[in-house]
C-alpha positions in Angstrom: 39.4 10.6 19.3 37.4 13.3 21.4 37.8 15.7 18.5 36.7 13.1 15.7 33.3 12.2 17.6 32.6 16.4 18.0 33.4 16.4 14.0 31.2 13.8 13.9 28.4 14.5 15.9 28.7 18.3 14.6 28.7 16.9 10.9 25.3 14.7 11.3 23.4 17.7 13.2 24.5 20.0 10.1 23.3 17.3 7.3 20.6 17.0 9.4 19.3 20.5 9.8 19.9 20.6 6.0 16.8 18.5 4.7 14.3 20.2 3.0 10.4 18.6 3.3 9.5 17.4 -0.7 6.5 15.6 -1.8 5.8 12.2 -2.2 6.0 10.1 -4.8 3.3 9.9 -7.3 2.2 7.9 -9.9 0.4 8.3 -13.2 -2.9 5.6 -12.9 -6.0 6.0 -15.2 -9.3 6.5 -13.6 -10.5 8.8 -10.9 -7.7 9.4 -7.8 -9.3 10.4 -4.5 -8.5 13.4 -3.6 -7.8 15.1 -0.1 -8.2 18.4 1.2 -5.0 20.8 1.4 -4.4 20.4 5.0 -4.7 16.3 4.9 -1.8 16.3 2.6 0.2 19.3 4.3 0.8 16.6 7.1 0.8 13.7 4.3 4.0 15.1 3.1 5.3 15.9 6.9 4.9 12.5 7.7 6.6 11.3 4.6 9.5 13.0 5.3 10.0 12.6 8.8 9.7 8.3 7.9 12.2 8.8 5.1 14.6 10.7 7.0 14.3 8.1 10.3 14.4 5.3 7.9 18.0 6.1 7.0 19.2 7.7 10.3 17.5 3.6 11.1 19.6 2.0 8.4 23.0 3.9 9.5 22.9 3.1 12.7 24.6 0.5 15.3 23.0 -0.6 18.0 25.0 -1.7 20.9 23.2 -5.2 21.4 24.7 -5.6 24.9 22.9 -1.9 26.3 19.5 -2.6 26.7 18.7 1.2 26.9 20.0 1.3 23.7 18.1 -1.3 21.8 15.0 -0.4 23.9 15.4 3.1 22.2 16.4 1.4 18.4 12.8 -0.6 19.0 10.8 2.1 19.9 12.2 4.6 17.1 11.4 1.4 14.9 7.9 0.9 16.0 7.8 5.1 15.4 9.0 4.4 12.1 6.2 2.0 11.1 3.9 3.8 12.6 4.4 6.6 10.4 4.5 4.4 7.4 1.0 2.8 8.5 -0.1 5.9 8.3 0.8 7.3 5.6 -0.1 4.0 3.2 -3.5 4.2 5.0 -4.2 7.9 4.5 -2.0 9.3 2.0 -0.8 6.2 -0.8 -2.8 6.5 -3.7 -4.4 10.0 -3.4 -3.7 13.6 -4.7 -4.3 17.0 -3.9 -3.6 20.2 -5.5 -0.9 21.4 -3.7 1.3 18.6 -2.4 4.2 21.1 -3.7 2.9 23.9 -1.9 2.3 22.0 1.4 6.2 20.5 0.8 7.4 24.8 0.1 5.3 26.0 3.5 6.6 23.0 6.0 10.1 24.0 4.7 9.1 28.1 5.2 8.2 27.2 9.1 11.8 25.5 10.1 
């Protein structure tokens, strides 16, 4: 059992370490799109990424409902997750910049 939970454990931190940052979504719309500097959507696509990938760590995990540590730390990496999905759909949704690829290709350089 000890062995399977070190696969495990060892398995997740690999898959983990494995993401690569990509840009968001976008959609084609008619009409002007706001457009934001380089550096607003540098952190536009960090924060997209970080909400995707603790949205499913979220949605694959079990929460032990009889620990309250534990579901005091499920809550607060839920209230994280919405945070960062506030802020991107206030900040980000809807707008464009040159070089949402770019910022995506530099965040992965840094890891």
């Amino acid at each position: 059992m000890k062995k399977l939970m070190i696969f495990i454990v060892l398995t997740l931190a690999c898959s983990l370490s494995a993401r690569e940052y990509v840009a968001p979504p976008t959609s084609s719309t008619r009409g002007s799109v706001p457009v934001i500097p380089d550096e607003a959507m540098e952190k536009c696509v960090k924060i997209y990424n970080e909400a995707e990938w603790l949205g499913e760590k979220l949605n694959n995990t079990y929460v032990n409902q009889y620990d309250s540590a534990a579901v005091d730390n499920y809550n607060k990496e839920v209230k994280e997750h919405s945070r960062m999905t506030n802020y991107f759909n206030q900040n980000c949704a809807g707008k464009q910049s040159y070089s949402a690829w770019k910022a995506a290709q530099k965040l992965n350089g840094q890891r």
